[in-house]
C-alpha positions as MATLAB code, in Angstrom:
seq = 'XXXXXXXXXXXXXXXXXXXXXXXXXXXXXXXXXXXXXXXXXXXXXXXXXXXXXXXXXXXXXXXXXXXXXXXXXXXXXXXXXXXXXXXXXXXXXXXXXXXXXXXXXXXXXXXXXXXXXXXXXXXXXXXXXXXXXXXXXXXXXXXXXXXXXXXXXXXXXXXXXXXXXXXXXXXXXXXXXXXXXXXXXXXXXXXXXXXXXXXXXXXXXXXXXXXXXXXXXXXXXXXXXXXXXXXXXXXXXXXXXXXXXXXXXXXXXXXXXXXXXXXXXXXXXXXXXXXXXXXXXXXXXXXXXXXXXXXX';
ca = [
      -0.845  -22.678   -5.962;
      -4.023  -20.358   -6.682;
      -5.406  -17.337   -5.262;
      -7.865  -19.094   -2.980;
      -4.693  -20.764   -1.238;
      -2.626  -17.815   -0.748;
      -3.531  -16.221    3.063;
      -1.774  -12.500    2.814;
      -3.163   -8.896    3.794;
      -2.140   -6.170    1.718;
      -1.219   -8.002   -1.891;
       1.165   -6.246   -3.539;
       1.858   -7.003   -7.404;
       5.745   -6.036   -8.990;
       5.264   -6.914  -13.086;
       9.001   -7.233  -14.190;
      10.719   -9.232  -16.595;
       7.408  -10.677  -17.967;
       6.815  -12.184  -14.766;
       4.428  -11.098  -11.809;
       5.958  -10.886   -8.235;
       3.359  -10.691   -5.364;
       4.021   -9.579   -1.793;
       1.710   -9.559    1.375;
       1.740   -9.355    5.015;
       1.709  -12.919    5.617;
      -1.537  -14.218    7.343;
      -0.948  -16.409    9.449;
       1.096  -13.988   12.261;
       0.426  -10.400   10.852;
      -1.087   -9.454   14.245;
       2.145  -11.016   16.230;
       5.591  -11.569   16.276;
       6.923  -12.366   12.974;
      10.938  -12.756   11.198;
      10.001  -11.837    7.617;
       7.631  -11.912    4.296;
       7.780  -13.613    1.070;
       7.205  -13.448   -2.395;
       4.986  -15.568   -5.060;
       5.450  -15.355   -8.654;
       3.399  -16.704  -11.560;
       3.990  -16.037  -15.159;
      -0.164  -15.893  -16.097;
      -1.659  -14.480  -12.839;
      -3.603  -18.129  -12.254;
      -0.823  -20.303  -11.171;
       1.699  -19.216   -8.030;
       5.189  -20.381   -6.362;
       5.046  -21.645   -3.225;
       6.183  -18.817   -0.824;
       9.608  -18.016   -1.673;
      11.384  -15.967    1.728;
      12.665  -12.661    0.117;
      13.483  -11.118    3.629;
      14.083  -12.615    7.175;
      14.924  -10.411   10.341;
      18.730  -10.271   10.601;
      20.604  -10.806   14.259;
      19.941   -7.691   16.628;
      17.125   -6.039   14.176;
      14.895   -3.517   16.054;
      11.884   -4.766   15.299;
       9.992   -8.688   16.070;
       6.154   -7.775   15.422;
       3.677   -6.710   12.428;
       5.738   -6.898    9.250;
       3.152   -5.359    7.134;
       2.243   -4.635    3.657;
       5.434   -4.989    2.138;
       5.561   -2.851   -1.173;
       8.286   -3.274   -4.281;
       9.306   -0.837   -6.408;
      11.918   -0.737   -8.995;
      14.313    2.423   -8.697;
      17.581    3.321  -10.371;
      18.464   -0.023  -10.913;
      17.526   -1.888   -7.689;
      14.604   -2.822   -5.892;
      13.268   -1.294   -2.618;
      10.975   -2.682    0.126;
       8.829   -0.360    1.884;
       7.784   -2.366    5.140;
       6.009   -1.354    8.601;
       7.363   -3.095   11.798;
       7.038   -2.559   15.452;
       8.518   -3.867   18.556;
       7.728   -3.470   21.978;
       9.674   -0.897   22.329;
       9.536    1.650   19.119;
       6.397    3.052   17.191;
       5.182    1.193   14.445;
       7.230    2.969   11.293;
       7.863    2.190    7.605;
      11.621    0.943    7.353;
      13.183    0.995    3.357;
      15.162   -2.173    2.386;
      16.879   -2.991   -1.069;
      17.762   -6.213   -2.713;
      19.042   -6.771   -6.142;
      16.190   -9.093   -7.243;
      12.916   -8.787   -6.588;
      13.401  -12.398   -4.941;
      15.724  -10.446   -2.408;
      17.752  -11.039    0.059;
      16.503   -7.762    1.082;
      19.058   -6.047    2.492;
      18.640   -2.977    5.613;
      18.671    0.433    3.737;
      17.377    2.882    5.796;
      18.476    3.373    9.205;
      15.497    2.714   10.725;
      11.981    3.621    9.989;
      11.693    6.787    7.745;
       8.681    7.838    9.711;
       8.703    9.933   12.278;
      10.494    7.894   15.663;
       7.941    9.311   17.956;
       4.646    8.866   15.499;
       2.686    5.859   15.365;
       2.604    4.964   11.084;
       1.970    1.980    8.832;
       1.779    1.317    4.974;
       4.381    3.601    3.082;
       3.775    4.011   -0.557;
       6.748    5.024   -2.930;
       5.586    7.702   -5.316;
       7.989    9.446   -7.728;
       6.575   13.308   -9.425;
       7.190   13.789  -12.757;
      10.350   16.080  -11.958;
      11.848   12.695  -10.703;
      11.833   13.548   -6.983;
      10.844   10.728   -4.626;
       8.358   10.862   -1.907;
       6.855    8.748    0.676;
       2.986    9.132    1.314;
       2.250    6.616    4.415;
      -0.778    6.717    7.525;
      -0.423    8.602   10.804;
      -2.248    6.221   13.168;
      -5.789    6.547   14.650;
      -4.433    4.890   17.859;
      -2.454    8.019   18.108;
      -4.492   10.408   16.619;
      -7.754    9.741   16.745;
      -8.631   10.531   13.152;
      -6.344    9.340   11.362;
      -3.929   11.000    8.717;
      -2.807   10.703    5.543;
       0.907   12.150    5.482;
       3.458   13.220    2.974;
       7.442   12.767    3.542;
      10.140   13.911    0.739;
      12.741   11.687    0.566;
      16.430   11.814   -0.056;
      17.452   10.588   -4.068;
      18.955    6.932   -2.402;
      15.821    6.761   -0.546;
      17.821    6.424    2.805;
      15.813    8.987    5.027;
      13.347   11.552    5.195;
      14.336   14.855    3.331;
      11.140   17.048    4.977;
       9.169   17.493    7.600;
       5.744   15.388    7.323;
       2.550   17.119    5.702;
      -0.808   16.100    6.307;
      -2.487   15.315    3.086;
      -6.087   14.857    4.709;
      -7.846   13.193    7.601;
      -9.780   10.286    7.628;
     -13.479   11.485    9.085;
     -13.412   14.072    5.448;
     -15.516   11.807    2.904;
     -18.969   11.821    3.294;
     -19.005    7.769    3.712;
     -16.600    7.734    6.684;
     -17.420    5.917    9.578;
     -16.182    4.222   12.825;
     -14.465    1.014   12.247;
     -16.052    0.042   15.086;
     -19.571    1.442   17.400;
     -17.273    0.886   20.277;
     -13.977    2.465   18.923;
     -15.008    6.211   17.802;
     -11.806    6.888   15.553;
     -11.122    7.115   12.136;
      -8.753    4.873   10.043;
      -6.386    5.832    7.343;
      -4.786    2.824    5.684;
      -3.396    1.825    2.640;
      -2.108    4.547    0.131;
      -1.287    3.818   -3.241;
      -0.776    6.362   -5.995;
      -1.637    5.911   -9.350;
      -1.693    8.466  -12.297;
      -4.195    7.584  -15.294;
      -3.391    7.749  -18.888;
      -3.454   11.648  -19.895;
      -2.501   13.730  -22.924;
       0.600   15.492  -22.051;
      -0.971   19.056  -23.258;
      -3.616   18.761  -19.930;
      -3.527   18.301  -16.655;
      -4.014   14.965  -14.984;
      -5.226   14.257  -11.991;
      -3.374   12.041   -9.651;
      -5.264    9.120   -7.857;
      -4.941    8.174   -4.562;
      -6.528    4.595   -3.436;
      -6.835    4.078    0.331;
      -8.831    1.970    2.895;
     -10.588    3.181    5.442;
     -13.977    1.897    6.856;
     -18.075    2.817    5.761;
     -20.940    1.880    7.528;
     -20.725   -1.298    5.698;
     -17.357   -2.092    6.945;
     -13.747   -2.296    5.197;
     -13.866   -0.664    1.853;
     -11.391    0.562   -0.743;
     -11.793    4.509   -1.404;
     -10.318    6.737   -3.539;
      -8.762   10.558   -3.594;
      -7.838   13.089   -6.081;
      -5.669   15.654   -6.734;
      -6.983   17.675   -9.639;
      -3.596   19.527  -10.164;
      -1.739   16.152  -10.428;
       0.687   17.720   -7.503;
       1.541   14.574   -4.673;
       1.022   17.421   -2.095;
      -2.988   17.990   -3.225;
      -5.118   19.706   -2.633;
      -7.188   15.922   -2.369;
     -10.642   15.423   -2.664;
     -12.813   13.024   -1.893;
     -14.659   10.435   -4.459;
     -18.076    9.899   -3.625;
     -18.670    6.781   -4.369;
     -16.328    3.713   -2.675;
     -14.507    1.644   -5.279;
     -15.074   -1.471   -3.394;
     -17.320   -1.985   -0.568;
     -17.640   -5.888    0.123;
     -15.347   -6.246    2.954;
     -11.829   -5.418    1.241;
      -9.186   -3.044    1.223;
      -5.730   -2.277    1.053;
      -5.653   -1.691   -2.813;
      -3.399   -1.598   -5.785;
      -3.197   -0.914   -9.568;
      -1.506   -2.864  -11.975;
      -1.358   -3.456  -14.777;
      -0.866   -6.763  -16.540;
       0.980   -7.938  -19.558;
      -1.661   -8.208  -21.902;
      -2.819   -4.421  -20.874;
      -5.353   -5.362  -18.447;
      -5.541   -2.819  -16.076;
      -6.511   -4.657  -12.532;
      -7.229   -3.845   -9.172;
      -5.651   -6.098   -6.193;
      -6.974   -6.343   -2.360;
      -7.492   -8.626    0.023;
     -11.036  -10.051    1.469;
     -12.638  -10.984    3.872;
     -10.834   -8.026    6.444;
     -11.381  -11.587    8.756;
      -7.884  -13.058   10.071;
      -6.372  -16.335    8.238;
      -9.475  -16.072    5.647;
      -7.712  -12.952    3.593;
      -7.325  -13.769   -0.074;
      -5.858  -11.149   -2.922;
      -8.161  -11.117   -5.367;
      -7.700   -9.292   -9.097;
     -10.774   -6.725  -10.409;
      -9.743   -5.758  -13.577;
     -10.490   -1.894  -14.140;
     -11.255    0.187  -16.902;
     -10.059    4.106  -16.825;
     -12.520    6.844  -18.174;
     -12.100   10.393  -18.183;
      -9.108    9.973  -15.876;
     -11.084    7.929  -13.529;
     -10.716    4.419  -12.625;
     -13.755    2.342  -12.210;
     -14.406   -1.660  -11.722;
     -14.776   -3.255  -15.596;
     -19.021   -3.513  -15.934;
     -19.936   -2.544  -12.517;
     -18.964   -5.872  -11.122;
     -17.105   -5.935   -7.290;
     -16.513   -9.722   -7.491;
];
């Protein structure tokens, strides 16, 4: 398979083992009931697996709807799944799973979402400080708050629950490009988090990078938010400029065998025409921008 056949929100790229591993909210039932998400590997970033199942909702699980933007992460020797889900019933939260492989089974870890039970929160990125201490940064909803959040949890060393109270990072109306997702819907959107910290001389101070999604008056765009001390908990400031503005979000940085440093979203933001696509990047003065100016 190639890109341009692959229909998944929210791409997600694991590099391990000289091979790449790529997870998504799958397309074709992201906005209903669903039973699990998958996982497509290539060994050259061209060529793909068919889906390979990684995860499928056990007997009696809480949660039947919106399995979103599954995340991998590597971590003291086995691999964790951050995942949103909903049911009728519960708040959408981000649940932790853990598998042996990075094909899975993924396995239950946490019991239940690590989000708050009452809140309303999707897309939990893993994020580990240099001190080794593990934290959760994820989104507060707009269809609960209004303006949406961008929220900080601690987490416990197995990564089985929260270990603080939340902190609001920031709020989606801040940067000067915010708008309405839509004229008819006057709310903000927080959405995506992914943390990244750039290449640095160990003598200075690097900033940390935060790439999110949110919406301009040109519609879904990838943005990005920094915290000049390097600390997870801020303060954040806003970019300027959007790092993508042609109808894609929900970011991430990796970087690829030969030392390519890429950018991977999905676009169109239109149901069942979603397609990852890979922007390579270049980093400058602890900034990341897209390689010669080009979006596409």
């Amino acid at each position: 398979m190639n890109l341009s056949q692959i229909n998944i929100r929210d791409p997600f790229i694991l590099t391990y083992d000289n091979r790449y591993y790529m997870y998504g909210t799958r397309g074709d039932n992201c906005w209903g009931e669903c039973n699990g998400f998958d996982a497509y590997v290539s060994d050259d970033l061209v060529s793909w697996s068919e889906a390979i199942e990684v995860f499928h909702k056990p007997e009696g699980f809480w949660a039947d709807r919106n399995y979103w933007a599954p995340e991998v992460h590597g971590y003291q020797g086995k691999f964790y799944a951050f995942i949103s889900f909903k049911s009728p019933t519960h708040c959408r939260g981000t649940q932790i799973l853990i598998a042996d492989s990075p094909l899975g089974p993924f396995r239950i870890h946490s019991d239940g979402p690590v989000t708050p039970f009452d809140w309303e929160c999707l897309d939990g990125t893993f994020y580990v400080d240099e001190a080794g201490a593990p934290y959760m940064v994820f989104c507060h909803e707009w269809v609960q708050v209004g303006d949406g959040e961008m929220c900080l949890i601690k987490l416990t060393s197995d990564l089985k629950s929260a270990a603080s109270e939340p902190v609001v990072l920031f709020h989606a109306s801040e940067p000067s490009w915010a708008s309405y997702a839509k004229e008819n819907i006057k709310s903000y959107v927080t959405d995506g988090p992914y943390l990244y910290k750039p290449t640095g001389n160990s003598s200075e101070n690097t900033p940390l990078i935060m790439l999110w999604a949110s919406f301009s008056k040109d519609g879904y765009a990838e943005a990005i938010a920094i915290s000049d001390s390097g600390n997870i908990e801020g303060p954040w400031r806003h970019a300027p400029e959007l790092l993508y503005t042609k109808d894609g979000g929900h970011g991430m940085i990796f970087r690829a065998f030969d030392g390519t440093l890429y950018l991977t979203l999905h676009t169109p933001n239109q149901t069942r025409l979603e397609r990852p696509v890979f922007i390579p990047l270049i980093e400058r003065d602890h900034m990341i921008y897209v390689s010669n100016s080009n979006e596409s």
